[in-house]
MOPAC internal coordinates of N, CA, C and O (Angstrom, degrees):
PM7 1SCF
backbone

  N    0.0000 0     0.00 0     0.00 0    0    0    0
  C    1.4456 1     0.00 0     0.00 0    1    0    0
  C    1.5265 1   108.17 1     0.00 0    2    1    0
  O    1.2310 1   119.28 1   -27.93 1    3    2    1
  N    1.4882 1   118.98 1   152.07 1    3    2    1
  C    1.4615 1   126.84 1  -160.33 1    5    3    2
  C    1.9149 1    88.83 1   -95.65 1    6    5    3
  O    1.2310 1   121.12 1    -5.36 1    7    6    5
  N    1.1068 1   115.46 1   174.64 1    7    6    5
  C    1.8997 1   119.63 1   135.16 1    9    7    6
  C    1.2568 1   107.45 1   -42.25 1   10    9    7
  O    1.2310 1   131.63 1    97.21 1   11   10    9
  N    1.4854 1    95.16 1   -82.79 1   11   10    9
  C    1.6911 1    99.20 1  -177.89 1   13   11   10
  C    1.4882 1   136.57 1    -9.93 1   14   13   11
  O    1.2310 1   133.44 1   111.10 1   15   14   13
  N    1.4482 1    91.63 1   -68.90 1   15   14   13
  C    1.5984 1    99.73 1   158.46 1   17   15   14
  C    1.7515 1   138.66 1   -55.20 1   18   17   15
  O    1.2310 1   133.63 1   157.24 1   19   18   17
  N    1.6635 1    91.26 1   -22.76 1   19   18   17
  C    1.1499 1    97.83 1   167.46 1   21   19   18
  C    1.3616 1   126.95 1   -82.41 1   22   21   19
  O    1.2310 1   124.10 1   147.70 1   23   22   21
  N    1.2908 1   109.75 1   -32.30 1   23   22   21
  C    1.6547 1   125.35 1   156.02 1   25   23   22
  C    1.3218 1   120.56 1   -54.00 1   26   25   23
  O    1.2310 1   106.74 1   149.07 1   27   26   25
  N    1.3070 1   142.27 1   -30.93 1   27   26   25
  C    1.0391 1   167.82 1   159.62 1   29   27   26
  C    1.6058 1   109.51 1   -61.72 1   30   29   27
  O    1.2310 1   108.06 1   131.73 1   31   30   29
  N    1.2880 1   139.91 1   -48.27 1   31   30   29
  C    1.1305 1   144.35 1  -175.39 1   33   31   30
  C    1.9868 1    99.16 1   -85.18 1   34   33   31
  O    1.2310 1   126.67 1   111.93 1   35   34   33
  N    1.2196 1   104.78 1   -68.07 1   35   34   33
  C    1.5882 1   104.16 1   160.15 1   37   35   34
  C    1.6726 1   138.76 1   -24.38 1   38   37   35
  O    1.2310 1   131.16 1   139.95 1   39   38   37
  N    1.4724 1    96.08 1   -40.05 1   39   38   37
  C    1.2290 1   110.98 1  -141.49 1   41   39   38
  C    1.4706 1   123.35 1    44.08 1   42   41   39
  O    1.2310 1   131.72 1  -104.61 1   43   42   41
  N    1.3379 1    94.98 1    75.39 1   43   42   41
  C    2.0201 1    86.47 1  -171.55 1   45   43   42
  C    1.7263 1   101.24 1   -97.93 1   46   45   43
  O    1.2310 1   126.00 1   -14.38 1   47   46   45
  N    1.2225 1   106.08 1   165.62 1   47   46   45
  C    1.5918 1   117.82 1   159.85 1   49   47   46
  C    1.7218 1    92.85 1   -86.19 1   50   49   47
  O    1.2310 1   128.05 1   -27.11 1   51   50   49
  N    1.3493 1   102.11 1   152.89 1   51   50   49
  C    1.3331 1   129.37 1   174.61 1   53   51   50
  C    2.0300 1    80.66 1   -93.51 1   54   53   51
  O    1.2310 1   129.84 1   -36.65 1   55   54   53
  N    1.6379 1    98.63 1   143.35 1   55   54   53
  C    1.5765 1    92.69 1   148.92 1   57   55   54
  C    1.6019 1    99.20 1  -143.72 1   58   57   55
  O    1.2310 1   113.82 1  -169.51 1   59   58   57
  N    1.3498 1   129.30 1    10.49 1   59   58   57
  C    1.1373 1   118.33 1   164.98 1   61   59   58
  C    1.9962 1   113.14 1  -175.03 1   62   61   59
  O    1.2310 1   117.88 1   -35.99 1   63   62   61
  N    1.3320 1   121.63 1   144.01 1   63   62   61
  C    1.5428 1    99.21 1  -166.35 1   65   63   62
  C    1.1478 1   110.96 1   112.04 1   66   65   63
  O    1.2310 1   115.82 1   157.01 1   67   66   65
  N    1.5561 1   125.54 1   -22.99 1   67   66   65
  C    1.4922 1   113.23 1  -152.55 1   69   67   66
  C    1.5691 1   129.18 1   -69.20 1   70   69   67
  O    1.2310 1   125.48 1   170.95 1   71   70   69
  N    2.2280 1   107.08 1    -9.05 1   71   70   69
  C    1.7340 1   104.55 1   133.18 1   73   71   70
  C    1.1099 1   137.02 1   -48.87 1   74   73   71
  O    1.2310 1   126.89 1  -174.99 1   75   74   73
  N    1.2964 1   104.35 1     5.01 1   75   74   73
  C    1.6344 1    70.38 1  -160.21 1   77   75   74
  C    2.0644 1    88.30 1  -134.44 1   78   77   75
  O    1.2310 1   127.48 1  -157.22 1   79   78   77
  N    1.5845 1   103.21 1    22.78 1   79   78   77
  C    1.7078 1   109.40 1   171.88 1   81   79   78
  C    1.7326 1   105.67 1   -61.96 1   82   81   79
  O    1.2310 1   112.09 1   166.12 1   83   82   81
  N    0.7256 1   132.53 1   -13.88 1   83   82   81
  C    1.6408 1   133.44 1   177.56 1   85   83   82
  C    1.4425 1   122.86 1   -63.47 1   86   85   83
  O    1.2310 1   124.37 1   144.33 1   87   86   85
  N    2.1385 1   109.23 1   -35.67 1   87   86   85
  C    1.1854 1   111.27 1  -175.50 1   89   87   86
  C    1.9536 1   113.49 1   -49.09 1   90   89   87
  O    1.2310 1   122.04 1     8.14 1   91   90   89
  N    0.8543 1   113.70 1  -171.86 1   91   90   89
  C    1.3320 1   116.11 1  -168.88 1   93   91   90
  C    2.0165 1    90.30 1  -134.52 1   94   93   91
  O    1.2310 1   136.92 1   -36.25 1   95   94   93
  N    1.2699 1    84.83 1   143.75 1   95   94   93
  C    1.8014 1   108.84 1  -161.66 1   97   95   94
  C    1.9793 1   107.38 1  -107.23 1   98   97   95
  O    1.2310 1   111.58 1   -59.70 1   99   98   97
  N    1.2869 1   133.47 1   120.30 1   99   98   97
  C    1.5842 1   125.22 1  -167.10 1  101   99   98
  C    1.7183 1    83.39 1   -94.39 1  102  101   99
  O    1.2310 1   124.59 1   114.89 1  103  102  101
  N    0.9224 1   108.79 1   -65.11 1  103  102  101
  C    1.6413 1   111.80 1  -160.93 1  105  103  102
  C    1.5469 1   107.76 1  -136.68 1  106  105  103
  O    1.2310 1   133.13 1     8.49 1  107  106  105
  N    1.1383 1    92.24 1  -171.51 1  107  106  105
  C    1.8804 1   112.93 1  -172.85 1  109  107  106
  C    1.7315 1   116.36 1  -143.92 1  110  109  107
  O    1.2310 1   128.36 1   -45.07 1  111  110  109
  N    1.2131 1   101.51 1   134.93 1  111  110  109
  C    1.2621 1   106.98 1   174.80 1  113  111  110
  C    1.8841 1   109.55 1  -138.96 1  114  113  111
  O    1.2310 1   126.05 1   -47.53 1  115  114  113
  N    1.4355 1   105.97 1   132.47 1  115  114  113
  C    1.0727 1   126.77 1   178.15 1  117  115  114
  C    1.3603 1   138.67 1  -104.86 1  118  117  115
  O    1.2310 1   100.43 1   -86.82 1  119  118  117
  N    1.4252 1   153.09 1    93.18 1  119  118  117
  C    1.1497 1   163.01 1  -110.76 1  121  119  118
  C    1.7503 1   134.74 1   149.47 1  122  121  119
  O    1.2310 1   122.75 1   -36.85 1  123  122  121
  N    1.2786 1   112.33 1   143.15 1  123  122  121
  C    1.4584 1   128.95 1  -160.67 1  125  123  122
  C    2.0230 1    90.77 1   -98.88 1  126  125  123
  O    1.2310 1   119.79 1   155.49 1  127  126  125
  N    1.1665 1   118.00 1   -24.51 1  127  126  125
  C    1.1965 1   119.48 1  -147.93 1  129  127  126
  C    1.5325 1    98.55 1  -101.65 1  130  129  127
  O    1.2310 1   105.97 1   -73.30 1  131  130  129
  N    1.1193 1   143.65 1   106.70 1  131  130  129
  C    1.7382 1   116.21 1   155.07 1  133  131  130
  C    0.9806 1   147.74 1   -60.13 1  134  133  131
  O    1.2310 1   118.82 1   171.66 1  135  134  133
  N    1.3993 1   119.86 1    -8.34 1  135  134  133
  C    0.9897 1   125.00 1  -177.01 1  137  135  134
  C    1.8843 1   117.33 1   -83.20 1  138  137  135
  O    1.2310 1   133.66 1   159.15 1  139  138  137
  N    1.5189 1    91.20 1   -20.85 1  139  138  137
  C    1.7939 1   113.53 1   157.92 1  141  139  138
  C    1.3689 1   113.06 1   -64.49 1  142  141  139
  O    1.2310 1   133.40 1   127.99 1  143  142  141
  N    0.8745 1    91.71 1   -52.01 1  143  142  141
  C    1.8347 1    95.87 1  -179.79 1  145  143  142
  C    1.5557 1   101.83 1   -53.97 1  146  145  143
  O    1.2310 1   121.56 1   111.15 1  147  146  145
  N    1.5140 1   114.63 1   -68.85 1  147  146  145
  C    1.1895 1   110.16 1  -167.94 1  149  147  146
  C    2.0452 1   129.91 1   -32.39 1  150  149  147
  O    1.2310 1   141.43 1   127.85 1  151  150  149
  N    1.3900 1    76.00 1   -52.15 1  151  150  149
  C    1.9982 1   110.18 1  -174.95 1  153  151  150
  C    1.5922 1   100.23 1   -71.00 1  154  153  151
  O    1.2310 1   112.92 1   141.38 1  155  154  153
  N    1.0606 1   130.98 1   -38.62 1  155  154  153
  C    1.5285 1   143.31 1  -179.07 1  157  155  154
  C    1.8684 1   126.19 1  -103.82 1  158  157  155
  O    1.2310 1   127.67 1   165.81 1  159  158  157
  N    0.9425 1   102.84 1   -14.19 1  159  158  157
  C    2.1000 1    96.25 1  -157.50 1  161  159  158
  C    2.3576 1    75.88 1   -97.04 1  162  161  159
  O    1.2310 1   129.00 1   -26.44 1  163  162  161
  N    1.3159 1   100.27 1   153.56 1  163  162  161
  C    1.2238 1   122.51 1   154.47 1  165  163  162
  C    1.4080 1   131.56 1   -94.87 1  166  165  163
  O    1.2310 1   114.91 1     1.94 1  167  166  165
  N    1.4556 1   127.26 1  -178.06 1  167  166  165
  C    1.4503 1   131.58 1  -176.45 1  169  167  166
  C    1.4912 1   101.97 1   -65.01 1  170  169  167
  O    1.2310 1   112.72 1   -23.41 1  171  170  169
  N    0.9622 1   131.35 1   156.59 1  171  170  169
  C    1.6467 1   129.49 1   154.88 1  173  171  170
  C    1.4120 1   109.64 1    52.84 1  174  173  171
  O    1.2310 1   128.52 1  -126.08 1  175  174  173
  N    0.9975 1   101.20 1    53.92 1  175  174  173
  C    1.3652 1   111.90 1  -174.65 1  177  175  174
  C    2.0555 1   109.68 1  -116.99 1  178  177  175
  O    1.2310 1   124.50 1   -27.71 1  179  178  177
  N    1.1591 1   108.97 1   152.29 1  179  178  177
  C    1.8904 1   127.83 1   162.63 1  181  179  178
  C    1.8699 1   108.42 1   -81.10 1  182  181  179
  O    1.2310 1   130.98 1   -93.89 1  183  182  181
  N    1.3068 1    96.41 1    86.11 1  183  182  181
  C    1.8066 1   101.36 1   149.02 1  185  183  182
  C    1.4379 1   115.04 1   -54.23 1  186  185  183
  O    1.2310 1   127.89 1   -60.56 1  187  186  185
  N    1.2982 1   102.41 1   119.44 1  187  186  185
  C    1.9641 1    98.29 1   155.56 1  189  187  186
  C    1.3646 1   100.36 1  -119.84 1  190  189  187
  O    1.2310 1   127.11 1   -46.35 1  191  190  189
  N    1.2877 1   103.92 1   133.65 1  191  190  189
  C    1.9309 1   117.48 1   158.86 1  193  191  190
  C    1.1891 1   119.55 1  -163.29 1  194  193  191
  O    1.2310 1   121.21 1   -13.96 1  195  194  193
  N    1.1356 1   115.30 1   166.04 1  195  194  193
  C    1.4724 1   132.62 1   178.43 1  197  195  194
  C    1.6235 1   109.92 1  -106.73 1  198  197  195
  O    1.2310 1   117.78 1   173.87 1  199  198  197
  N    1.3013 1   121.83 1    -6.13 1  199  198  197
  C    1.1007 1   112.70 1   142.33 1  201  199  198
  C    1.8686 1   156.93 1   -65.20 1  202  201  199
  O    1.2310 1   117.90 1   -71.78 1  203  202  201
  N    1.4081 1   121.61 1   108.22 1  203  202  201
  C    1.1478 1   130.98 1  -164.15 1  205  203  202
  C    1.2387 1   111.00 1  -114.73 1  206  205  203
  O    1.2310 1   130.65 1   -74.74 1  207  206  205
  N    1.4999 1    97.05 1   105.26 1  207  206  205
  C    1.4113 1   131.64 1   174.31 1  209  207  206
  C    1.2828 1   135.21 1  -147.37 1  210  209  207
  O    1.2310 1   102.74 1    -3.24 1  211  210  209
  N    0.6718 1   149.25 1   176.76 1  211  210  209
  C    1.8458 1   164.63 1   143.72 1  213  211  210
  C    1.7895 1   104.71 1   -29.44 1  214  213  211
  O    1.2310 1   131.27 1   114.32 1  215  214  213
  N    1.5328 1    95.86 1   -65.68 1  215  214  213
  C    1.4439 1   126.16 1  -165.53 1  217  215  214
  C    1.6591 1   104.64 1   -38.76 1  218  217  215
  O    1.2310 1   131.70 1   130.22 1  219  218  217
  N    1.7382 1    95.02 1   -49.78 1  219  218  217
  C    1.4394 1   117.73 1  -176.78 1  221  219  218
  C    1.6948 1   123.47 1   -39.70 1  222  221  219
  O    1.2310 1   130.58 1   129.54 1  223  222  221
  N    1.4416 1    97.19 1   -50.46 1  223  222  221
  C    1.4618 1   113.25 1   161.54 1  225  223  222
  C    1.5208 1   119.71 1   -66.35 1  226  225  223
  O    1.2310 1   124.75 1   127.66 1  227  226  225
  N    0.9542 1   108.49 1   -52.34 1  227  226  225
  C    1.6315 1   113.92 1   171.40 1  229  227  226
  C    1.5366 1   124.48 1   -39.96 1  230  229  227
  O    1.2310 1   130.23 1   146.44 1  231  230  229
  N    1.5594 1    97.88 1   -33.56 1  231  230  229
  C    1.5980 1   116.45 1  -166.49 1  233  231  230
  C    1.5978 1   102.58 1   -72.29 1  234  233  231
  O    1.2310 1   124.77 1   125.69 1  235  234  233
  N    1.4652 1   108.44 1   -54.31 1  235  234  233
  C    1.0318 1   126.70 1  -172.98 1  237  235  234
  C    1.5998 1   134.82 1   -92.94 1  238  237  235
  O    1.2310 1   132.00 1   177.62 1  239  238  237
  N    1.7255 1    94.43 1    -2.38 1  239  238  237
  C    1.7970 1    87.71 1   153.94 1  241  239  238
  C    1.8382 1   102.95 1  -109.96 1  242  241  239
  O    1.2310 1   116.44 1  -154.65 1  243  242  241
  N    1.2647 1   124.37 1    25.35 1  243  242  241
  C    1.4364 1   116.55 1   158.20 1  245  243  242
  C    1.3142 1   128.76 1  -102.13 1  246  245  243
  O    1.2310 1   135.59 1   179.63 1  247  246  245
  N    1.7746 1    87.42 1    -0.37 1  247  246  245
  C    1.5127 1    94.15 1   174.94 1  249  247  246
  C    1.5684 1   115.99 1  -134.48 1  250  249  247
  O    1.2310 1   120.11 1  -166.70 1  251  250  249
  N    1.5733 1   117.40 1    13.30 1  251  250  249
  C    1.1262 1   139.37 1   148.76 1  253  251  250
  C    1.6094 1   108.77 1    67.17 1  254  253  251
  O    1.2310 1   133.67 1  -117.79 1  255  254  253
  N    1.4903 1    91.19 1    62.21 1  255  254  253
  C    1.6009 1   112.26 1   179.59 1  257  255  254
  C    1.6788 1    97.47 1  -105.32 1  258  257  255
  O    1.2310 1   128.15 1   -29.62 1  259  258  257
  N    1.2816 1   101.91 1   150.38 1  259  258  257
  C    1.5831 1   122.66 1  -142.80 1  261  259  258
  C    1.6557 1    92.26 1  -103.35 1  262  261  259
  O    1.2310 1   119.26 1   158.27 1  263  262  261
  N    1.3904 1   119.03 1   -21.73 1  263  262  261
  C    1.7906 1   115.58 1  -161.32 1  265  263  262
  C    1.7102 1    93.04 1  -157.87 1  266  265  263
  O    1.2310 1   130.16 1   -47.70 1  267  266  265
  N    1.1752 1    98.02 1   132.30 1  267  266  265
  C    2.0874 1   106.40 1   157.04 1  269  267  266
  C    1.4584 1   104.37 1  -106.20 1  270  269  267
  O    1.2310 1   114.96 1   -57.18 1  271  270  269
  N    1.3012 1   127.17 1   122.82 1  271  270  269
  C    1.3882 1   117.84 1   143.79 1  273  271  270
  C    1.1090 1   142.23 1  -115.57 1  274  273  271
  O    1.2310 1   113.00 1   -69.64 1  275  274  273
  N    1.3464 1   130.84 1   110.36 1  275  274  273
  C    0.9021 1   150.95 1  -156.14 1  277  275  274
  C    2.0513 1   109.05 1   -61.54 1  278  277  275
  O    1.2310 1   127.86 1   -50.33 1  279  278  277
  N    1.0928 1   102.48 1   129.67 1  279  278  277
  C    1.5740 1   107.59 1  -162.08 1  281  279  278
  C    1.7178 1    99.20 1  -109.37 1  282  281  279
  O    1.2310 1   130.02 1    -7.86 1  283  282  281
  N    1.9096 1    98.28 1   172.14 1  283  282  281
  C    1.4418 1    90.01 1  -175.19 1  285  283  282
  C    1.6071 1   132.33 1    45.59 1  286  285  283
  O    1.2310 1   115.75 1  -152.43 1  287  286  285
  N    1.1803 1   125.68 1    27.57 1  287  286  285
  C    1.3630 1   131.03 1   174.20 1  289  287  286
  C    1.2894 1   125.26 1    70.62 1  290  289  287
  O    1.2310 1   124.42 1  -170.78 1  291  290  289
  N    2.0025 1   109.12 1     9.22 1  291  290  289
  C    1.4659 1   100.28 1  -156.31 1  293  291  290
  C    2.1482 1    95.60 1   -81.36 1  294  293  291
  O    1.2310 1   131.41 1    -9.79 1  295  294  293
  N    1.1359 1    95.58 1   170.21 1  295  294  293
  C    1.1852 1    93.46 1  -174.91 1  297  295  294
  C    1.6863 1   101.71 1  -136.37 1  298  297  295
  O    1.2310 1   130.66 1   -51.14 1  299  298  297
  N    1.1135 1    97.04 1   128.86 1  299  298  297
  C    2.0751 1   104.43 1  -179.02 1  301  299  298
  C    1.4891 1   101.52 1   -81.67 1  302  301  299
  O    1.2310 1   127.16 1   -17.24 1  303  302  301
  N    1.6704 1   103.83 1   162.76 1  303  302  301
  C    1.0927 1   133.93 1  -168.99 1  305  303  302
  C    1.5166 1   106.22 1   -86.04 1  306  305  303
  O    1.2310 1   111.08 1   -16.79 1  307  306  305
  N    1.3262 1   134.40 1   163.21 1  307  306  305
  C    0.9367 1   158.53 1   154.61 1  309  307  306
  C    1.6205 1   111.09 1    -5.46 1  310  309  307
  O    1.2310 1   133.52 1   112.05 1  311  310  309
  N    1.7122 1    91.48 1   -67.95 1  311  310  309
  C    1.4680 1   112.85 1  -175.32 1  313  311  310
  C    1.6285 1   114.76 1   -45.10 1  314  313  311
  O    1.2310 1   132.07 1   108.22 1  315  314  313
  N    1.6664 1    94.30 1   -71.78 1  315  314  313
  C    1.7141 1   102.21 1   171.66 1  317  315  314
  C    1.5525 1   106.31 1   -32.60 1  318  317  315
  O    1.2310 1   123.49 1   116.79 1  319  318  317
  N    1.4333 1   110.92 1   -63.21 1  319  318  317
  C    1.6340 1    96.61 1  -161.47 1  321  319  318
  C    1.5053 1   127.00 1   -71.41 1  322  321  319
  O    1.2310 1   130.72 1   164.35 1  323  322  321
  N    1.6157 1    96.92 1   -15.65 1  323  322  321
  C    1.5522 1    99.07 1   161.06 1  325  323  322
  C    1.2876 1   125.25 1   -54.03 1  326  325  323
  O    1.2310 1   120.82 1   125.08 1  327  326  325
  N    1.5267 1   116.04 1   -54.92 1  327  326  325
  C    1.3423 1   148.82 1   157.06 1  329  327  326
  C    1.7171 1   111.00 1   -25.84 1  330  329  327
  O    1.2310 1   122.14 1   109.11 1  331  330  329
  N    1.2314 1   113.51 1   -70.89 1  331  330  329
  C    1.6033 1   112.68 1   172.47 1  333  331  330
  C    1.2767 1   124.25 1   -56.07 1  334  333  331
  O    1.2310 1   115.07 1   135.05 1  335  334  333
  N    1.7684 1   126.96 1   -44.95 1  335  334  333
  C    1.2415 1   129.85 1   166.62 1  337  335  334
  C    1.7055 1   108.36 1   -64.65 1  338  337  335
  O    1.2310 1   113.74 1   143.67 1  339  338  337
  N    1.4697 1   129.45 1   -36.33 1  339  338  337
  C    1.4251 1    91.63 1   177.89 1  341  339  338
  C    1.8196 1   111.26 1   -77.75 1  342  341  339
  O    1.2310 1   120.86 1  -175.12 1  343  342  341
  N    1.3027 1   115.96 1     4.88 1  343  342  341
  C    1.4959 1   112.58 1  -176.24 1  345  343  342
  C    1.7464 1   107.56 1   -96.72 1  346  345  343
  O    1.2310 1   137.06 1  -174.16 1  347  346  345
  N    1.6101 1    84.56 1     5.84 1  347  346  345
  C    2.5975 1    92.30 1  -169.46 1  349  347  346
  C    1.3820 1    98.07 1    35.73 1  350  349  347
  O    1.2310 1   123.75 1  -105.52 1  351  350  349
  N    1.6211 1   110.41 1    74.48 1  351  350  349
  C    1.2572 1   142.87 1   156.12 1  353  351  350
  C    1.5203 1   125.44 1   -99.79 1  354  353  351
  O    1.2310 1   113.81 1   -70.70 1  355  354  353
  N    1.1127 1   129.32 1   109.30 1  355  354  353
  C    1.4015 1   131.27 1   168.14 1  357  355  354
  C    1.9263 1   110.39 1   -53.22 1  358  357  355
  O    1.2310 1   126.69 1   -56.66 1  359  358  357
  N    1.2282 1   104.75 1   123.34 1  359  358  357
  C    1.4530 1   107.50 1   170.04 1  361  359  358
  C    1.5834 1   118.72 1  -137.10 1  362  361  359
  O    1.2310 1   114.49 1   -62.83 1  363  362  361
  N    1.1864 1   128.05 1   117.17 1  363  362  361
  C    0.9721 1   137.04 1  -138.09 1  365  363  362
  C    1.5250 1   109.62 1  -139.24 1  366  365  363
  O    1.2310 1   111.58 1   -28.33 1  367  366  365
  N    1.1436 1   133.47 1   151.67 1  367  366  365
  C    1.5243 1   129.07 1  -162.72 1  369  367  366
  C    1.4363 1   109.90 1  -139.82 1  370  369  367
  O    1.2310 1   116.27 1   -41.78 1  371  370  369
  N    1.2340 1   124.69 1   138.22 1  371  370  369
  C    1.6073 1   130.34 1  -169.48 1  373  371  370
  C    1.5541 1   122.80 1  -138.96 1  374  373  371
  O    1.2310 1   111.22 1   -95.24 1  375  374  373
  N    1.2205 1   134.13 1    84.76 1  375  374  373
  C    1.4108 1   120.51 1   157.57 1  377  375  374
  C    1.3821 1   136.66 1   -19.68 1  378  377  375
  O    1.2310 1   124.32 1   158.17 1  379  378  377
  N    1.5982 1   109.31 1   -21.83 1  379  378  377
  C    1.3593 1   119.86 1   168.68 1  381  379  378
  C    1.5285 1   125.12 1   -71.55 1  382  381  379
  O    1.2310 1   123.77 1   -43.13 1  383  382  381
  N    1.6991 1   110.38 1   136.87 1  383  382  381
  C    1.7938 1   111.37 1  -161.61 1  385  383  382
  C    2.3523 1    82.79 1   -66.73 1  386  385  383
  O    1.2310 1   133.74 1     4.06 1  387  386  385
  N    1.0711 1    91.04 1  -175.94 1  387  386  385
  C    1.4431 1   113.30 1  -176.97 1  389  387  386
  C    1.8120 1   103.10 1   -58.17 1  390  389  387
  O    1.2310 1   127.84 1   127.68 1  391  390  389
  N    1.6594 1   102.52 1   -52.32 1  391  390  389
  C    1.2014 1   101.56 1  -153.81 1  393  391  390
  C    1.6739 1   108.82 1   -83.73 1  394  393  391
  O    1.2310 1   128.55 1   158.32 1  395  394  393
  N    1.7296 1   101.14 1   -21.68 1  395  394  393
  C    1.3390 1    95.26 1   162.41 1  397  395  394
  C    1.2358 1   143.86 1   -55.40 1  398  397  395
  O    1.2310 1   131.07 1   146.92 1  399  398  397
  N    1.6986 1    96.24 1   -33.08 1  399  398  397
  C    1.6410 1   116.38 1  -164.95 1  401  399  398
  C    1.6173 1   107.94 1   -72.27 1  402  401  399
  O    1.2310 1   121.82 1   112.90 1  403  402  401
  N    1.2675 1   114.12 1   -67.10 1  403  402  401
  C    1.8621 1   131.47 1   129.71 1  405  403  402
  C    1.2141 1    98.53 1    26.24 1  406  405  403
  O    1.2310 1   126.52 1    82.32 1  407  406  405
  N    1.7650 1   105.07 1   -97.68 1  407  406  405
  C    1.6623 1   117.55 1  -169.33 1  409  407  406
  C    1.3702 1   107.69 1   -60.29 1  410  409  407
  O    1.2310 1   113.94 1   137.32 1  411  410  409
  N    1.2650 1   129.08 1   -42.68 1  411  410  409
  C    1.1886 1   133.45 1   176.86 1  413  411  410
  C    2.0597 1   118.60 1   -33.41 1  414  413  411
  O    1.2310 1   136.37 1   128.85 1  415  414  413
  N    1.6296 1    85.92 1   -51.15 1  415  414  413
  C    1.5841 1    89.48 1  -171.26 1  417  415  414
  C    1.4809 1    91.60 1   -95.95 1  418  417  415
  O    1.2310 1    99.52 1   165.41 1  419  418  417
  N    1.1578 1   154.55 1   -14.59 1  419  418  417
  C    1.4856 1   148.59 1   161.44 1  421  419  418
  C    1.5404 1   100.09 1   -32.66 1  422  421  419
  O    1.2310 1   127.32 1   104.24 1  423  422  421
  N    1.6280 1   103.52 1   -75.76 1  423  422  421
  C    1.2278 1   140.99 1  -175.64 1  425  423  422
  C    1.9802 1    95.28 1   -13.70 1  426  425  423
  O    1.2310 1   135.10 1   104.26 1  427  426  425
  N    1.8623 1    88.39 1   -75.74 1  427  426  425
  C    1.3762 1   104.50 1   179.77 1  429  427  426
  C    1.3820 1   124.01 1   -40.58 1  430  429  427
  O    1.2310 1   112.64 1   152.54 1  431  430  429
  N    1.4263 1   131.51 1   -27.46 1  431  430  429
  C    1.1389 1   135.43 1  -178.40 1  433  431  430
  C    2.1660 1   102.41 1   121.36 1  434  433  431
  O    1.2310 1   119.68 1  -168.66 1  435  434  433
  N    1.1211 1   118.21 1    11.34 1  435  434  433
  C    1.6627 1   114.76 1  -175.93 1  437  435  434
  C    1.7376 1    89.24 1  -103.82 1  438  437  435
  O    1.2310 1   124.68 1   -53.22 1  439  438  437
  N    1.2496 1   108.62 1   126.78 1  439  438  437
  C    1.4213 1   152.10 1   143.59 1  441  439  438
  C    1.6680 1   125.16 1   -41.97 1  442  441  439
  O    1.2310 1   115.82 1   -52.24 1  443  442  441
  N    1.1944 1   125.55 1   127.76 1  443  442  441
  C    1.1816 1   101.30 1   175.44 1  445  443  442
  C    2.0093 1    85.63 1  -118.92 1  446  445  443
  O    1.2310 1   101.69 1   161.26 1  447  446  445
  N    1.3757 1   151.01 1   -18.74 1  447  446  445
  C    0.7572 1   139.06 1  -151.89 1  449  447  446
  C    1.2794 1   146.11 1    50.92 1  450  449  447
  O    1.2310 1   114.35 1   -34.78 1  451  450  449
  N    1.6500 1   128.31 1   145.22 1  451  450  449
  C    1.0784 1   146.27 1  -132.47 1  453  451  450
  C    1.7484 1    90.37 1   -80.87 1  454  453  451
  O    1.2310 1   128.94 1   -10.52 1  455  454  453
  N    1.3813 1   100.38 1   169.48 1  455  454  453
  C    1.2981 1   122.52 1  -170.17 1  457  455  454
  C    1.7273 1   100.82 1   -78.57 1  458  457  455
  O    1.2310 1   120.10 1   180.00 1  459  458  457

């Protein structure tokens, strides 16, 4: 599965990245926590959270996730999105609660994988 498609299944707003919707996506991981992410999310992977922070970016170019989307409508600051475009980070925005977004891309055929 592309971004794109994942944007597309979401209906997300693009808010930064939107060259780079073509990469191709393995799995997804969903979480408020980073330290979940860290222990759990894979390479090339779709972040979902509702967390807005700094950290957020941090999480996800050390572990070389391709898209953040931002859940529940929250919307990041300035900083973050500065932050993601100099890392050519997909950031992406969703009205959908966590668990919808989740089932949503399950639904589609994206994986988040076994423990």
């Amino acid at each position: 599965m592309t971004a794109r498609e994942v944007q597309e299944v979401l209906k997300c707003r693009v808010l930064t990245g939107e060259e780079f919707l073509d990469q191709e996506v393995k799995s997804a991981c969903g979480s408020d926590m980073m330290s979940d992410v860290l222990a759990y999310s894979k390479d090339h992977s779709v972040l979902l959270t509702g967390l807005c922070n700094p950290q957020v970016i941090r999480t996800a170019e050390m572990l070389d996730i391709v898209c953040i989307i931002f859940v529940r409508g929250k919307k990041p600051d300035q900083t973050i999105l500065d932050m993601a475009k100099e890392r050519d980070l997909i950031v992406m925005a969703t009205g959908h609660r966590m668990f919808s977004a989740c089932g949503l891309l399950y639904q589609a055929g994206l994986r988040g994988g076994a423990i």
